[in-house]
C-alpha positions as CSV (number, residue, x, y, z in Angstrom):
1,X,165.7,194.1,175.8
2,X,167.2,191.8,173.2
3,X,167.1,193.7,169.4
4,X,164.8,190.5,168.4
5,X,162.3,191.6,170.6
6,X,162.6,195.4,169.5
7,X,161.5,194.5,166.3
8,X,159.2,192.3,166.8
9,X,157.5,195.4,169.0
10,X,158.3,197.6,165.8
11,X,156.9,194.3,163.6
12,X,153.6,194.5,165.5
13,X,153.7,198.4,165.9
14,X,153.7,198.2,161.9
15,X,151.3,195.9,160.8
16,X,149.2,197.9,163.3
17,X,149.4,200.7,161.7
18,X,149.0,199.7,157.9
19,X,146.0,197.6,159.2
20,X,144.8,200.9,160.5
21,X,145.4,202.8,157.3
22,X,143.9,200.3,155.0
23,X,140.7,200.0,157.0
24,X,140.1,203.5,156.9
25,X,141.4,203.7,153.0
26,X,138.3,201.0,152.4
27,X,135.8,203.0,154.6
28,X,137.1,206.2,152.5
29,X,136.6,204.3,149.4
30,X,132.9,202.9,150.0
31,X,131.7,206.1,151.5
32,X,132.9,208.2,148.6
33,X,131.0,205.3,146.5
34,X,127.8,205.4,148.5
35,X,127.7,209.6,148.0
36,X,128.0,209.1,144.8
37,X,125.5,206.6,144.0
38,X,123.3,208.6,146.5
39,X,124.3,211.9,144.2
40,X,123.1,209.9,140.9
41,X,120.0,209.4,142.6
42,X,118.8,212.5,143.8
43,X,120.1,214.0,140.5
44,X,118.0,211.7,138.4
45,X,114.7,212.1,140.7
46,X,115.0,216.3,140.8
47,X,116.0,216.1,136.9
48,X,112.1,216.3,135.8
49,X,111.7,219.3,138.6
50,X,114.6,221.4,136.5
51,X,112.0,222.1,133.6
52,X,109.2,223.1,135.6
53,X,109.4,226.5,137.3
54,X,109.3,226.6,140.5
């Protein structure tokens, strides 16, 4: 094949790829934002539970 098509397969291959990363870099991102929110949370509700024994 011609080199222009070559890299347009490598062009394609690429954006691929980074489109790949960065949607799993987001997903990364709100799930580590959702534990912690969900962390804060369950924190907060058991924090009354701490000074009673159990």
């Amino acid at each position: 094949m011609k080199p222009l098509v070559w890299l347009g397969f490598a062009l394609v291959v690429a954006w691929a790829v980074l489109w790949l990363g960065i949607k799993m870099a987001v997903f990364a991102v709100h799930a580590l934002l959702l534990i912690g929110v969900v962390l804060i949370g369950w924190g907060l509700l058991h924090r009354g539970h701490a000074d009673s024994p159990s």
